[in-house]
C-alpha positions in Angstrom: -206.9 -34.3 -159.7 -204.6 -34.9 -157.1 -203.3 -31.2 -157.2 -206.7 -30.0 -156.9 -207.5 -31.9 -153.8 -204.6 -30.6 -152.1 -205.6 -26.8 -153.6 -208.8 -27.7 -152.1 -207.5 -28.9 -148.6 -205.2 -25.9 -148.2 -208.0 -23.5 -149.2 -210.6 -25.4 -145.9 -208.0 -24.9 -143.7 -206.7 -21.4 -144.5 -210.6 -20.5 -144.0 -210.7 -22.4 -141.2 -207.5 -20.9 -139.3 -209.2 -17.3 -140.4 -212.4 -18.4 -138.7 -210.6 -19.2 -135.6 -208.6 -16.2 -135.4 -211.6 -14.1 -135.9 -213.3 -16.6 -132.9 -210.3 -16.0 -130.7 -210.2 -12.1 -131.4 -213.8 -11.5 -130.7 -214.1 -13.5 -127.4 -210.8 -12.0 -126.4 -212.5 -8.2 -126.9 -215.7 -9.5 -125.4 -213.6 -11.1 -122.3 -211.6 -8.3 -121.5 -214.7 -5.8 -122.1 -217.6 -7.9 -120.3 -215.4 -10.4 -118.0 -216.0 -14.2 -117.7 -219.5 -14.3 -116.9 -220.8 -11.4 -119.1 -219.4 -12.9 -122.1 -221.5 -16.2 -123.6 -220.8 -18.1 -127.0 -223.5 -16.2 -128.9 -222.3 -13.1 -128.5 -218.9 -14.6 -129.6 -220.3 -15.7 -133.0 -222.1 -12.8 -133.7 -218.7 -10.7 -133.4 -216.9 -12.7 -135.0 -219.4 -13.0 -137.7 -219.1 -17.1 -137.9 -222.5 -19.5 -136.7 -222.4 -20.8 -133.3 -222.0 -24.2 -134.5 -218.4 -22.8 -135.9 -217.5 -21.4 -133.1 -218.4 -25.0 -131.0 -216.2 -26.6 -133.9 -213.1 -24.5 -132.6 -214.0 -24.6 -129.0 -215.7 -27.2 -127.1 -217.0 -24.5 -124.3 -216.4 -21.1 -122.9 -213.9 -22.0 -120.4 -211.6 -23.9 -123.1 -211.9 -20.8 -125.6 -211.1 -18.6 -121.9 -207.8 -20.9 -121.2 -206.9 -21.2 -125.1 -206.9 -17.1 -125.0 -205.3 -16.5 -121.7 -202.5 -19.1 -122.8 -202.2 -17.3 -125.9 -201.8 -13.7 -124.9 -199.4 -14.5 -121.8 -197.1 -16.0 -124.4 -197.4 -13.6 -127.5 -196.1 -11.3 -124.3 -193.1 -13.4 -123.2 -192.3 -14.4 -127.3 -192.0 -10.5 -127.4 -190.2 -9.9 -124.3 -187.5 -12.7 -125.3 -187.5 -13.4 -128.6 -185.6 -10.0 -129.2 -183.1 -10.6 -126.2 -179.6 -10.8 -127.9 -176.8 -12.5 -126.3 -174.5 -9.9 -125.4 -171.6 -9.2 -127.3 -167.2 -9.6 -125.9 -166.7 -6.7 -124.0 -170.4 -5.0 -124.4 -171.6 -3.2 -121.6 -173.5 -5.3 -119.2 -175.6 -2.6 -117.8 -176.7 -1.6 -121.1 -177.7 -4.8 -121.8 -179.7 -5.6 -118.3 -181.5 -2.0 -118.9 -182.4 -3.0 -122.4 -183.9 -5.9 -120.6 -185.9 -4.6 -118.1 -187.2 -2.0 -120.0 -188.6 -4.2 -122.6 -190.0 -6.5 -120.2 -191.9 -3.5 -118.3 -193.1 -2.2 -121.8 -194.4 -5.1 -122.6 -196.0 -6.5 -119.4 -197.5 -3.5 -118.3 -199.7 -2.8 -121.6 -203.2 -2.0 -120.7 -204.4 -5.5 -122.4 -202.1 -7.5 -120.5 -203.0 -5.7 -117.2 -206.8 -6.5 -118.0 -206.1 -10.0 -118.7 -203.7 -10.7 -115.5 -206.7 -9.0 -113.3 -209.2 -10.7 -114.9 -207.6 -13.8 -114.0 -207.2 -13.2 -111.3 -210.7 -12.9 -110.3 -211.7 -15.8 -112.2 -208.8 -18.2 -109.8 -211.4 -20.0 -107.5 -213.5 -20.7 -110.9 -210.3 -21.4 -112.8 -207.8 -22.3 -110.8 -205.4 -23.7 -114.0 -205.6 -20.2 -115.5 -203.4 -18.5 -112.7 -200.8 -21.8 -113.6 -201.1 -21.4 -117.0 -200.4 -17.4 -116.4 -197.8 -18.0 -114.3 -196.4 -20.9 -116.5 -196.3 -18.6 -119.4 -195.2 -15.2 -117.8 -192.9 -14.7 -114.4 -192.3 -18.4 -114.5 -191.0 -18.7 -118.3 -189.3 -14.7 -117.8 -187.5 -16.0 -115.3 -186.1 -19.5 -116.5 -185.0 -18.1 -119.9 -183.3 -14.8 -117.7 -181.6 -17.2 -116.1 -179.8 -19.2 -119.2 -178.6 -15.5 -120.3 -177.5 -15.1 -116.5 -175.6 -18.7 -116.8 -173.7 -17.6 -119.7 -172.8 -14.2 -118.5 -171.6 -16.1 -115.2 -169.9 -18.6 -117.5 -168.0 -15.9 -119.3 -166.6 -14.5 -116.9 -168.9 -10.8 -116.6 -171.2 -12.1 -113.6 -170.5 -13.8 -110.4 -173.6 -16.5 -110.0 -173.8 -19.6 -108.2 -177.7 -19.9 -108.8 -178.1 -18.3 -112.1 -182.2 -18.9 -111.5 -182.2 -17.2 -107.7 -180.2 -14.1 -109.9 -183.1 -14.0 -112.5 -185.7 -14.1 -109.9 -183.6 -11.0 -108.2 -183.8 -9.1 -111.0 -187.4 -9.6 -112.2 -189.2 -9.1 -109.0 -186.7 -5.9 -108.5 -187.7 -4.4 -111.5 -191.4 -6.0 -111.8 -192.4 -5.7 -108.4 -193.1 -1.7 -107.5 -194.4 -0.6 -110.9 -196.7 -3.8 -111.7 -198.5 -3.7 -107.9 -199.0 0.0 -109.1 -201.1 -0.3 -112.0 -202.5 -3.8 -111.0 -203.9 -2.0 -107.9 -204.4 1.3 -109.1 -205.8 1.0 -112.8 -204.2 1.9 -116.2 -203.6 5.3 -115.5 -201.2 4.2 -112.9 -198.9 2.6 -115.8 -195.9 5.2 -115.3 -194.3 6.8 -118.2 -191.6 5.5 -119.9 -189.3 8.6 -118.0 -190.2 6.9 -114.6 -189.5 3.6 -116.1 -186.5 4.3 -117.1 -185.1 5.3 -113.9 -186.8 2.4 -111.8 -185.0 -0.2 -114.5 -181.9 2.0 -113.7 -181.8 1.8 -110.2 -182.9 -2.3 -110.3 -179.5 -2.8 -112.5 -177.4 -0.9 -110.3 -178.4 -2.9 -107.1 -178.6 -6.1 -109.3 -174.9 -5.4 -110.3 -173.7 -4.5 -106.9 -175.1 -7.7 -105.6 -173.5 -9.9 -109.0 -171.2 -7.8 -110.9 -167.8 -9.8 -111.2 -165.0 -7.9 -108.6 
């Protein structure tokens, strides 16, 4: 009896994370589609093909469901950016490894979903003004502080010279973040340069990083 309750218990909540992820995947279309204000908790339900009173269950209102999406896409992007960031190998090439860098944190960051999402919130600070924390928090903010643990152990091994392994990561992101981020931000999606262009803007941030911090 006892195995069938647990059967049972697993079964509710697999069907209840499924229903949530469906919630979260609908509002996040509608969002991005039909901004803050266009979207409402109907709409919601009937996309995600779950009753209003479900989606209530989840969510206590559409600025919690908002903050509970933003939160989660801004990390699913650093968990991507990060996540895959080695720690570089005795003797391996340090430029190599700073390019690998930046050109998966450009790739990732400048995805048209990602773009919508940071402009969105951006329109939607004076409403929400813990969504441009919680973006912040999640993206440059969390880049940069896990950048500069890989900077600290490069510095500690003897390939870098850092004193301030957190003013190094900030260097580097806003060097290769800056330019090509205002870009499409400003100038829409089809501003997002290729991955050519990329490539030699990541290029040209290393080699002014490493004059600035390679060890002489």
């Amino acid at each position: 009896m006892g195995k069938l309750k647990d059967h049972t218990a697993e079964a509710d909540e697999g069907r209840s994370a499924r229903k949530r992820r469906a919630i979260v995947e609908a509002a996040t279309a509608l969002f991005l589609k039909d901004g803050f204000l266009g979207t409402n908790m109907d709409a919601v339900a009937a996309r995600a093909q779950v009753s209003k009173q479900t989606v209530y269950k989840h969510f206590s209102d559409k600025e919690t469901l908002f903050v509970a999406i933003v939160t989660g896409l801004t990390n699913a992007g650093s968990d991507a950016v990060h996540g895959a960031m080695p720690r570089l190998a005795e003797g391996g090439d340090v430029a190599a490894y700073l390019l690998a860098y930046a050109m998966r944190q450009l790739e990732i960051v400048l995805t048209p979903r990602l773009l919508q999402l940071r402009r969105m919130v951006i329109g939607e600070v004076a409403r929400f003004p813990e969504l441009g924390r919680s973006l912040f928090d999640a993206g440059p903010r969390r880049a940069m502080a896990a950048f500069a643990e890989a900077l600290r152990d490069l510095a500690a091994r003897g390939v870098l010279a850092i004193d301030d392994p957190r003013a190094a990561a900030a260097d580097f992101n806003w060097m290769v973040m800056g330019a090509p981020l205002n870009e499409a931000m400003l100038l829409g999606d089809e501003a997002i340069p290729g991955r050519a262009r990329l490539r030699k803007h990541a290029e040209h941030s290393v080699r002014l990083f490493l004059a600035a911090y390679r060890k002489r």
